[in-house]
N, C-alpha and C positions, 0 to 999 in steps of 0.2 A: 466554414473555415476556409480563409483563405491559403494555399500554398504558393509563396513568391520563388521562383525560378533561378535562388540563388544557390551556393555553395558555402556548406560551415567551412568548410577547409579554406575558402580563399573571405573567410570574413572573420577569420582568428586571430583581426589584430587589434587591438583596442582600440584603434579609430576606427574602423571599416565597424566593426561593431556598435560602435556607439552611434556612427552617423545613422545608421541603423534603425538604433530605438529612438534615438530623435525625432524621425521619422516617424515611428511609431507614436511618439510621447504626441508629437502636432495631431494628428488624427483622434487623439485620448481629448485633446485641450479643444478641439473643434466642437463635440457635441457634450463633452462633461462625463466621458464614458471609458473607464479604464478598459484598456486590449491587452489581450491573454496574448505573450511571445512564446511561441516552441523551436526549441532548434535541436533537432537530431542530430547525431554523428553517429559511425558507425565504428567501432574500435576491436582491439585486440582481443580476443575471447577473455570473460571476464567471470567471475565469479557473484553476482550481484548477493549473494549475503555476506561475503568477507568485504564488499563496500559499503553494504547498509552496515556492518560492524563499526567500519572505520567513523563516519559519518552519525551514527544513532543515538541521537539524546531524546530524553525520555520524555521531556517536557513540550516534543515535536508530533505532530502526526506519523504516522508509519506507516507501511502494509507490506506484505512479503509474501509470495506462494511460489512455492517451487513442487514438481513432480521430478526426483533423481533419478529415475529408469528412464523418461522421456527426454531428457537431458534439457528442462524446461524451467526455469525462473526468473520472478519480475520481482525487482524490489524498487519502494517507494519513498522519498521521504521529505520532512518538512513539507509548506502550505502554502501554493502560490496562489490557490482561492477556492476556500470550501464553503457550506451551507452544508444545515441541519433542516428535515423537517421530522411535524410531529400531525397524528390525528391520521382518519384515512383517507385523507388524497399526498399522502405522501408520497407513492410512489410517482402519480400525476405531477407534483410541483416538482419530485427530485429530474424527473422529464423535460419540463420545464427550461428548467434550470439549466440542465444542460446545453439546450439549444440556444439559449441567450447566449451563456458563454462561446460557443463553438462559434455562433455569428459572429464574435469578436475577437475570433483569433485568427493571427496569422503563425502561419509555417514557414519552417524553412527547413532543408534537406529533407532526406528520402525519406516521405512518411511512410512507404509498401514497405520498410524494411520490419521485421519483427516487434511488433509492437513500438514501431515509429511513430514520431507525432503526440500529441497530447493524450491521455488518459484520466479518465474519470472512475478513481478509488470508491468502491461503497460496500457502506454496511447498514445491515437492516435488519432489525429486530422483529422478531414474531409478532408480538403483539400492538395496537398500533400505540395503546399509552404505556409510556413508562411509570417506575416510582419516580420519586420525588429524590434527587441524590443517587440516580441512577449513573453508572460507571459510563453508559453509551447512550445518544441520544436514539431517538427510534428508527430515523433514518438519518446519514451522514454520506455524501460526496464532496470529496477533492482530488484536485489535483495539486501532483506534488512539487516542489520547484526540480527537484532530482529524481528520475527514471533510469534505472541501469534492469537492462533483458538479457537474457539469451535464450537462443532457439534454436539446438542443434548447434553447429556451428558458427552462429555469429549471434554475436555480441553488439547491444547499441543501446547509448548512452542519450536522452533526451535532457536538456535543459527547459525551463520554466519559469518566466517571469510575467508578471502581472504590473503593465504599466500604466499608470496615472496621471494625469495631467502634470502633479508634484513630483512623479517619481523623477531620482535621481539616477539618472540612464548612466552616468560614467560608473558607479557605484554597482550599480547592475551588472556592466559591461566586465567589470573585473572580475567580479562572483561565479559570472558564465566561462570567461577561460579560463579562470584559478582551478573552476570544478572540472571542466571536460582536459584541461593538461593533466589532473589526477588523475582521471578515469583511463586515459589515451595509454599511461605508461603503469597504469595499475598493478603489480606483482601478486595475483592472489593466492600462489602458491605459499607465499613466505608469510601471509597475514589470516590464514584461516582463524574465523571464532573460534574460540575455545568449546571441546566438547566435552570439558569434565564436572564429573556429576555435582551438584552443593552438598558440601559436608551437615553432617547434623541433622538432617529432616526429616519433621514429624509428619507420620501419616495419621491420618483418623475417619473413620467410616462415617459421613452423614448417615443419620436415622441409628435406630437401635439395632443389637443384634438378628434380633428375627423380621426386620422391616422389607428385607430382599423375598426373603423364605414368603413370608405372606401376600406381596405385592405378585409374585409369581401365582399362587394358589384363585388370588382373586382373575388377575389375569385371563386362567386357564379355566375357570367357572364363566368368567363372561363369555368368552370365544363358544363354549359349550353350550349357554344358551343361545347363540346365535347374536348377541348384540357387538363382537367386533369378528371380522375374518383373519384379523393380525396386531398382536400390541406388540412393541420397541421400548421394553425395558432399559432403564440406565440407572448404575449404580454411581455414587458419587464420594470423593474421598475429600477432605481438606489438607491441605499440604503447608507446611509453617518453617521456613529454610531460615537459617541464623545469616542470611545476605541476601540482597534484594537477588530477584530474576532478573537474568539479562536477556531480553528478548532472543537477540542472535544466537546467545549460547544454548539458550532451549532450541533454537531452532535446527542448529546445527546440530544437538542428539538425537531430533525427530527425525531429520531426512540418512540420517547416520541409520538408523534403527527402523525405517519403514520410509526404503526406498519405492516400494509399490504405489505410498500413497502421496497424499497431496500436505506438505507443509505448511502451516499459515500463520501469520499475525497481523491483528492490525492495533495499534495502540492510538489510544482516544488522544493523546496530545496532555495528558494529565497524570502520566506515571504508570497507568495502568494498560495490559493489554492483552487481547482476546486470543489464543494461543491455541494450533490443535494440529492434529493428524489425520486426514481424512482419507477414507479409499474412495469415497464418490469422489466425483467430478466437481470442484466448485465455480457457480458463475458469481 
């Protein structure tokens, strides 16, 4: 990655920006090879899930983790260039991967700031095939075109774009100060997600009544014979709400209601998304 020695602040004006990715755009058109743009800025403390609120449509990429005790959250959105892989050198090609792109990216501002500079979103499923019509592929990285962090006390807003020989850089150039003058005077007091609960929702217990009771019994027979030192039981409900989910607004219950642990979502870019409360540590 390179980092060029400029300033967002004094490049926040739609020409100085755009001569910019022009710049950029000529280096894309020399070898046939679009270049990842980041530019950081660093803003007013900020709320990044009352922006992923504002910003989050469903039909987008997403990702979101906050820890509330540690006064710690990064949200993600939209897709300035991602890949799927599948089979077991996934994690190898998602490696890959990365480093191509990184070789092709230029920075600008303070990437040492809190999670400054570009980022690379992923998710990875256990096993290395999926079904067929699976919600998530088996491995997935992107990055987003919008970054908003906080870490303690500061707040920083990265932008994202992915340019191309074709891309239209003024089009670009507008997108990046439309989005970072939101972020710059952002009010998150006045716009928090919503935390109230959805009316009408049915619960229902996967498996039969006695399918816990039993799964315990076998459990604690195999430990006894010595074939595991520790099973991790989970029990599983279906939930059926008369309104879709709003990501934010679960997510804003979870850190409301278990500030100890770790927030998360990451939504496939297809309406659907992976949702939870973790006390481990997630990387």
């Amino acid at each position: 990655m390179e980092v060029l020695p400029l300033s967002p602040t004094q490049e926040r004006s739609p020409e100085a920006l755009g001569m910019f990715l022009d710049v950029v755009r000529g280096l894309a058109e020399e070898d046939g090879r679009p270049r990842l743009v980041s530019i950081t800025l660093e803003t007013e403390r900020l709320d990044p899930l009352a922006v992923l609120g504002s910003i989050h449509e469903e039909r987008e990429l997403h990702f979101y983790c906050e820890r509330p005790d540690r006064d710690l959250s990064i949200g993600a959105a939209e897709c300035a260039i991602e890949s799927s892989f599948e089979g077991p050198s996934r994690f190898a090609d998602a490696a890959a991967f990365v480093r191509d792109v990184l070789d092709r990216t230029i920075a600008v501002g303070d990437v040492s700031l809190p999670f400054g500079g570009p980022h690379f979103f992923a998710a990875f499923g256990f096993p290395g095939p999926v079904r067929e019509g699976a919600e998530f592929p088996s491995a997935r990285l992107f990055v987003p075109r919008w970054q908003v962090a906080r870490d303690g006390g500061r707040s920083v807003a990265v932008a994202n774009a992915l340019i191309a020989p074709d891309t239209d850089t003024e089009a670009v150039a507008e997108r990046i100060l439309r989005a970072h003058a939101t972020f710059s005077r952002f009010d998150y007091t006045a716009t928090p997600p919503s935390a109230g609960a959805k009316a009408g929702i049915e619960e229902s217990e996967v498996g039969d009544a006695d399918w816990y009771r039993a799964a315990v019994g076998k459990a604690t027979d195999a430990i006894a014979a010595g074939e595991f030192e520790k099973i991790v039981l989970a029990r599983a409900k279906d939930m059926l709400a008369g309104a879709p989910f709003d990501p934010p607004e679960v997510l804003n219950g979870l850190r409301a209601r278990f500030p100890n642990c770790f927030a998360f979502s990451v939504g496939n870019g297809d309406g659907a998304a992976f949702i939870g409360a973790s006390p481990e540590t997630l990387i």
